[in-house]
N, C-alpha and C positions, 0 to 999 in steps of 0.2 A: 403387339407381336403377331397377331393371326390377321392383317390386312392381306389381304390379296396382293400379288405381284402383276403389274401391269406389265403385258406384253408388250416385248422389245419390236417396234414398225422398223430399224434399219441394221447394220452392223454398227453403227455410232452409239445406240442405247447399249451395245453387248457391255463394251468397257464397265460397267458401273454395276456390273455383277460379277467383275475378276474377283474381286476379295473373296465370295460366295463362291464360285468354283475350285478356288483353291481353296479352302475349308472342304466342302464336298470330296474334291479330290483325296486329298490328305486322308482324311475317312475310310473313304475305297480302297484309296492306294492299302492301309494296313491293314484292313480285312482280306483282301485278296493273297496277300503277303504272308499273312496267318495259316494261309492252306498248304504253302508248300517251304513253310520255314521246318516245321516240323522233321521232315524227313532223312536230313542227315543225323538229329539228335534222335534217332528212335535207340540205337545199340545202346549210348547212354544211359536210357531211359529204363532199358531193362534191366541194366547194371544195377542202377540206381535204385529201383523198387522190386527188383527180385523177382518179375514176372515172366510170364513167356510170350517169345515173338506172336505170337497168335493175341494173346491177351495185349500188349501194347498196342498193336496194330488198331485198336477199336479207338485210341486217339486220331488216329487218322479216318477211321471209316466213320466211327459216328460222329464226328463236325460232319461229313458227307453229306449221309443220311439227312441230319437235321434241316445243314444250308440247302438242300436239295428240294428238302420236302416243302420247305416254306415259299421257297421263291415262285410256286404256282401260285400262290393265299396274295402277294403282294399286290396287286390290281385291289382286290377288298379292301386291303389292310390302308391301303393309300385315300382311298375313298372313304374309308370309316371314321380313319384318326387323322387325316390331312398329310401333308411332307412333316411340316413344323416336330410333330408330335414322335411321329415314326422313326422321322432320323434321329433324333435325341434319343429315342427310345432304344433302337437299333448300337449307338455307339455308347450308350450307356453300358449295355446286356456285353458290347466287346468288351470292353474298357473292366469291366467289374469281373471277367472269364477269364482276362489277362492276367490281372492282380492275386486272381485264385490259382492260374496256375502257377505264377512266380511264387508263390508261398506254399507250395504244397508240397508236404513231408509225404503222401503215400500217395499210389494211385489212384486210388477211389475219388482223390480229391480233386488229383489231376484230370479224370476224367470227366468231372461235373463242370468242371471251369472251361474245358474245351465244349461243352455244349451247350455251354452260357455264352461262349464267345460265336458260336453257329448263331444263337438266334439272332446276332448284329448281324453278321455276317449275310445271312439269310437274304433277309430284304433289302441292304446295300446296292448291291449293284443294280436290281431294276428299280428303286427309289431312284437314286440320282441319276440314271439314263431316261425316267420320266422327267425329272427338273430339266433336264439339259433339251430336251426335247421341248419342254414347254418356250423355255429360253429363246432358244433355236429354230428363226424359222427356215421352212424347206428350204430356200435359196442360199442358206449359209451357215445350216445344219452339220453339213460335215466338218467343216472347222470345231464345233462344238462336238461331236464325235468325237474327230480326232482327240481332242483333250483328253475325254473319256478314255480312250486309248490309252491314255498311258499309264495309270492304273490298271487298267484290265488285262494289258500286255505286257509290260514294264515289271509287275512286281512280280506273278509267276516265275519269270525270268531271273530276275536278280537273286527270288529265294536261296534257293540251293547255294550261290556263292557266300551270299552274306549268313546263311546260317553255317555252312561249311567254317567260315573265318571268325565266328563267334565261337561255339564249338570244340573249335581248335584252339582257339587261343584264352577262353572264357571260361565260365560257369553256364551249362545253361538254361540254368534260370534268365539269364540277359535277355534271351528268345524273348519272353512277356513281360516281365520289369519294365523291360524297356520299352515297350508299347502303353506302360500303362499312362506316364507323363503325356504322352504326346496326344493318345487318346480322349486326355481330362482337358487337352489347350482346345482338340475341337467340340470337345461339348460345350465347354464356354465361350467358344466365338460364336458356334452355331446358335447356340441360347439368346443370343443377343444379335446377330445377323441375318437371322433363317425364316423367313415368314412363310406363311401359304399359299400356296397357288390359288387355290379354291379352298371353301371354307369343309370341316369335314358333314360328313350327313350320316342319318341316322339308319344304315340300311339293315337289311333284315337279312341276319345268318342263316343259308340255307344248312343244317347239321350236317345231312347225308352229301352234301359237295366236298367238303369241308372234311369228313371224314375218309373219302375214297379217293380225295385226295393227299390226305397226309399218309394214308396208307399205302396206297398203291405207289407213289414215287418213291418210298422209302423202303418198301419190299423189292421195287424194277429193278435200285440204287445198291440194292444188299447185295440180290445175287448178280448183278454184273461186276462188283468188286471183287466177288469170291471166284467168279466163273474164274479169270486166270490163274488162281492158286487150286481150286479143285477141281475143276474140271467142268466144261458145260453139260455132262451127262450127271453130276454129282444129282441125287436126290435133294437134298436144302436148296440147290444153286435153281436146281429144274421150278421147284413146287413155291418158291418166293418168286422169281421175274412170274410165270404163270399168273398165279393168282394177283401181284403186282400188275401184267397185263390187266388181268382181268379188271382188276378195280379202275384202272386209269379209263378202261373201256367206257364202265359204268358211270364214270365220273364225264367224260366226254360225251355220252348222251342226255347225262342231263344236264348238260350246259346246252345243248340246243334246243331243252324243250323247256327251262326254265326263262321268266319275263325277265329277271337281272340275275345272270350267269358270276359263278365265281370267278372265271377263265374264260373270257367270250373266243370261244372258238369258230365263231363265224371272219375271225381274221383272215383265218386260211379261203377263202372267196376271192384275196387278193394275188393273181396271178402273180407280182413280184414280188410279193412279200413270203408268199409259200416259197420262190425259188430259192431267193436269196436265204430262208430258212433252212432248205437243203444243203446248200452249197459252206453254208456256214458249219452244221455238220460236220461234211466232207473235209472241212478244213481242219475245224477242231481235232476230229481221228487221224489227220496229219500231223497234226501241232504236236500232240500228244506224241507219238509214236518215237519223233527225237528227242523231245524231252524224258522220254522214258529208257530208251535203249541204247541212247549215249553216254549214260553215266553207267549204265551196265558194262558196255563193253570197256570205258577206260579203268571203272574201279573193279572190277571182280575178273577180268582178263588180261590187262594192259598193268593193273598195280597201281596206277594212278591214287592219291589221295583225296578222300570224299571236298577239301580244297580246290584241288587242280580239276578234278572233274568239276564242281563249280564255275571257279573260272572259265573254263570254255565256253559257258554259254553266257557269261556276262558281255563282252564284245556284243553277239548280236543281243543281247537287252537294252544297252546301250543304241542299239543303232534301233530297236523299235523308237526305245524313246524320241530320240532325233526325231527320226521319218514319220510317229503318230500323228503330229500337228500336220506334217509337211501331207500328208496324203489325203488330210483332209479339207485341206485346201483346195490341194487339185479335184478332189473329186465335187467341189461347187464350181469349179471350171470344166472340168470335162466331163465328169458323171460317174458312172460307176463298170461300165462295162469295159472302156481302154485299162484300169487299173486293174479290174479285175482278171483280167485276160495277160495284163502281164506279169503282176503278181504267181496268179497260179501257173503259166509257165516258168519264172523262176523259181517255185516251189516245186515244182514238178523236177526239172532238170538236176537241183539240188538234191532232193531227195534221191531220186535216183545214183546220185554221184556215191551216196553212202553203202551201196548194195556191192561196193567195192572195197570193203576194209577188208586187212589182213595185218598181223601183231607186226608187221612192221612199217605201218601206214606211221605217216611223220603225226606229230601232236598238231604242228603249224596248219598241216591240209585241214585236221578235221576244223579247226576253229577258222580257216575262211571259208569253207564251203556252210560251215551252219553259220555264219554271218550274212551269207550271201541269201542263205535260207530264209534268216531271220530278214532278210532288207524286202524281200519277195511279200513273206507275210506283211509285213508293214503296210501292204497297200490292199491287202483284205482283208480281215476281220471287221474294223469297223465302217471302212467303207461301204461293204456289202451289206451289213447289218442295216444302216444309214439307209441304204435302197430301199430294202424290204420299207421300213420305217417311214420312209415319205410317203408311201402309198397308202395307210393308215389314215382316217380321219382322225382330226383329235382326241373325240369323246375313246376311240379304242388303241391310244396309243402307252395307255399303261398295260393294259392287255398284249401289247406286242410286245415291249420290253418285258416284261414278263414271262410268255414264251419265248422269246433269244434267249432269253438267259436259262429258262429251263431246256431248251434242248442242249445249251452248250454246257450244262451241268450234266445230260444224262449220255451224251456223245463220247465227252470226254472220260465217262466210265465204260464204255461199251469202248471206244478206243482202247484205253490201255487193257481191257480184258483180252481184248481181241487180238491185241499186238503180242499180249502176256502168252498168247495160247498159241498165237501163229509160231514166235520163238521158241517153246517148248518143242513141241510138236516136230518143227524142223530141226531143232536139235536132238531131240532123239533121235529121229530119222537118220541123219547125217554119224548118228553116232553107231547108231546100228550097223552103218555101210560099212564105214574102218573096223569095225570090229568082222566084221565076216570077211572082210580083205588081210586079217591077222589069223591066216588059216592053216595048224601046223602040219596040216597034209598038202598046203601048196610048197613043195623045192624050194622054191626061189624067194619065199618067204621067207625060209626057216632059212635056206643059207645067208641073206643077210639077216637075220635075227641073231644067228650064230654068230655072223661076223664083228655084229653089235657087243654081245656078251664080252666077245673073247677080250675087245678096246677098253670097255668099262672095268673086266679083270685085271688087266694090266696097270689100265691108270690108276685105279684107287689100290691095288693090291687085295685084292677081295678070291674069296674061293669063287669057284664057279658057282655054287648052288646060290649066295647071295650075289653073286652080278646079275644071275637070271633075274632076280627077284626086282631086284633096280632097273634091269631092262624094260623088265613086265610093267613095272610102275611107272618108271617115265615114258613108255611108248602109250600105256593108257589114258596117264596125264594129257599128253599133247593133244591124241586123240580128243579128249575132251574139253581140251580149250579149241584145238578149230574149228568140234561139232559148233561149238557156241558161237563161234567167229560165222561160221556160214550157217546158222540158225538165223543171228541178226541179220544180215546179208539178206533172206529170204523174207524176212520180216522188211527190211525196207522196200521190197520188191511190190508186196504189198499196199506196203504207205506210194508209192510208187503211183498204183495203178489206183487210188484212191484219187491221190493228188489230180493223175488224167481227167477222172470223172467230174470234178470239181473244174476242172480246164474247158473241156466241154461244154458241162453249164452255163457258165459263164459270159461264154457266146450268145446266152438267150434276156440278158439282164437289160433293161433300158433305165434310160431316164425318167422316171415318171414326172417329171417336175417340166417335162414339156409335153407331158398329155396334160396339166393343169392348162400347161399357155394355149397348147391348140385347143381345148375345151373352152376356153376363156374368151379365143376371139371371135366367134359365131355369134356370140353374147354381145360383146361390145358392137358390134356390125349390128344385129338386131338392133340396139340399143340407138341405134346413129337414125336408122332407116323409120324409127318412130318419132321422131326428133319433129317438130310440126316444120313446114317449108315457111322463110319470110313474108309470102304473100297472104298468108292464112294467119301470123300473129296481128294483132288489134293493138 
């Protein structure tokens, strides 16, 4: 079971790893799916064990934390223990966090089981984007991305519907019951499929990496969770990223003065590997921003059901899936900067499109224009990542996957804080304004405010001192549903000028896979020009 996997020479060897990718996949796919099934049953939750939103919420923050902190350690952990070992290990820790949460009568219990299910989680995604990679050579790489893709884009997306429709119609315990069958079919294919790439080695644990890294991502991870709900001046929110800074600092210098680094940060040397790092970023704090403020606006404004907000964004999950393979193709045909360029234009203009809602925008507009959205992304995420990535020698291509995945872990918290704070912020603002435009020393205020009462008196039959009161109520209501309407609004304006920057870049990505060819043919030319001439062979 521990032979090494000989490297695929054509796209004709890929075939005779499908069985292996879709076991992998499968994996991924319900680890990623884990992070955002949660979120409709949290109200549930608190029903159910008697606790407070602040106290639930740590099912969602600490799976965060944990999957956050670990996916730095992944590069070691692949090298120490091999694939063979890790991933089994990895879907075991799901698969057994599942089980505990489906059975669990209090929260204490529930909470152990979701941070059993983080440590699979954890190292998942950059394990098998190292296998795929190995798999995968540059020339037909992005097909093999793609795949990737559609676990890593696919199931985010679909969460929210499918837990929504569980939920609603279910127990939900179903959430992890039902991961746990499916979880125990890939630890037994894997078990009997899954070999090594390389064999593992016996490297030497630096502590102090090792510790300021688990510390410092998972302090950065705290208070960029909490900055939306308390505030970025909050003291907890301030004194954890800080000192979180601080570590991740200390931890990045001594990866460049230690001989084998836990996290080789000498990646970043790679001009398109840094860009496409940024730009992925850029995209993720986009991603996030509709996934985050569209289910706000249709369930806590619109009325919509935690359901129906679901559905909307199945359509473009579905068209990720579609388009993940298809754009990974194109990008071994074209490359990554035609896709890139039009993608994040489509992203851009979509986004934008959203800075236009108002409580009588039709249901039909928002779900094609976030289709449209979601068809744009399809052609960056893993495209772009795929870029960075080929620039990579092999010996440092778990060390890459390994930073993609930890920025798009720490992006996508600093995203939705940032989103969390820009919508606040403009809704109060906006809320402030109607309220000082309700001025009972302006006339013309008060004569239709009056005019208001006198219709509400009549209709219901009400004294005047309670029509005031129903006036007062409902004009502050509304006020406070449009502050929220153009809080959003001002919050995609944002994701907006995000998405531009990301547009921009973009412009600057190449092909690195014909600096190979043009580095290659000065060699071959060499190589001709030493060739002995027929008159000099004997």
């Amino acid at each position: 079971m521990t032979n090494e996997f000989q490297k695929p020479q054509d796209s004709h060897d890929i075939t005779r790893y499908i069985p292996l990718l879709v076991i992998l996949m499968i994996g991924l796919f319900l680890a990623i799916l884990n992070q955002t099934l949660l979120n409709v049953a949290i109200p549930h939750l608190i029903t159910e064990f008697g606790v407070s939103a602040s106290t639930a919420q740590w099912l969602l923050t600490g799976y965060m934390l944990v999957n956050g902190a670990l996916i730095p350690l992944s590069p070691f952990l692949i090298e120490r223990f091999a694939v063979r070992r890790l991933f089994l290990f990895a879907m075991f820790c799901f698969t057994l966090g599942s089980l505990i949460c489906g059975i669990a009568a209090g929260f204490p219990v529930m909470l152990i089981g979701r941070l059993i299910q983080a440590i699979g989680g954890g190292v998942l995604a950059p394990l098998v984007m190292t296998i795929i990679i190995f798999i995968f050579p540059p020339e037909i790489r992005g097909k093999g991305m793609g795949i990737f893709g559609l676990a890593m884009m696919f199931a985010p997306a679909v969460g929210p519907t499918l837990s929504g429709w569980v939920v609603q119609n279910y127990d939900w315990h179903l959430l992890f019951t039902g991961m746990v069958p499916l979880g125990a079919i890939v630890l037994i294919f894997a078990f009997f499929s899954l070999k090594d790439i390389q064999p593992p080695k016996k490297v030497k644990v630096d502590g102090l990496s090792v510790f300021t890294s688990l510390a410092g991502m998972s302090l950065l991870l705290y208070g960029f969770s909490e900055a939306g709900n308390d505030g970025w001046d909050d003291l907890i929110v301030l004194s954890t990223m800080i000192t979180g800074a601080l570590l991740l600092i200390i931890f990045t210098i001594r990866q460049l003065r230690i001989e084998k680094p836990l996290l080789d940060m000498r990646i970043f040397n790679y001009g398109i590997f840094s860009l496409s790092a940024i730009i992925n970023v850029v995209l993720t704090i986009s991603l996030f921003s509709g996934m985050f403020l569209l289910p706000i606006y249709l369930q806590s404004l619109r009325g919509y059901s935690p359901l129906d907000s679901g559905l909307l964004l199945l359509p473009g999950a579905i068209i990720m899936l579609i388009m993940s393979p298809v754009s990974g193709i194109l990008f071994d045909k074209v490359g990554p900067r035609p896709l890139a360029i039009f993608g994040m234009a489509l992203t851009t203009v979509t986004t934008y499109l959203f800075t236009r809602l108002t409580m009588e925008t039709p249901f039909s507009f928002i779900v094609i224009i976030y289709m449209f959205r979601m068809f744009g992304m399809s052609f960056l995420m893993m495209p772009i990542m795929t870029a960075g990535l080929n620039q990579l020698p092999k010996h440092m291509s778990s060390h890459g996957t390994s930073m993609s995945n930890t920025l798009r872990q720490v992006s996508g918290s600093i995203g939705i804080s940032l989103i969390t704070t820009i919508f606040t912020n403009r809704t109060t603002f906006h809320m402030n304004e109607m309220s000082s435009s309700m001025n009972t020393a302006d006339p013309f205020f008060m004569t239709s405010f009056n005019e208001f009462v006198q219709k509400i008196a009549m209709t219901l039959h009400l004294p005047q001192s309670l029509a005031q009161q129903q006036a007062i109520k409902f004009l502050f209501g509304k006020a406070n549903q449009q502050s929220a309407v153009y809080g959003i609004n001002d919050a995609f304006i944002w994701a907006t000028v995000i998405s531009a920057i990301g547009l921009v870049l973009s412009l600057f990505l190449r092909d690195v896979r014909k600096d190979k060819v043009k580095a290659a043919a000065p060699a071959q030319k060499d190589e001709v020009l030493l060739l002995p001439s027929p008159k000099n062979v004997s």
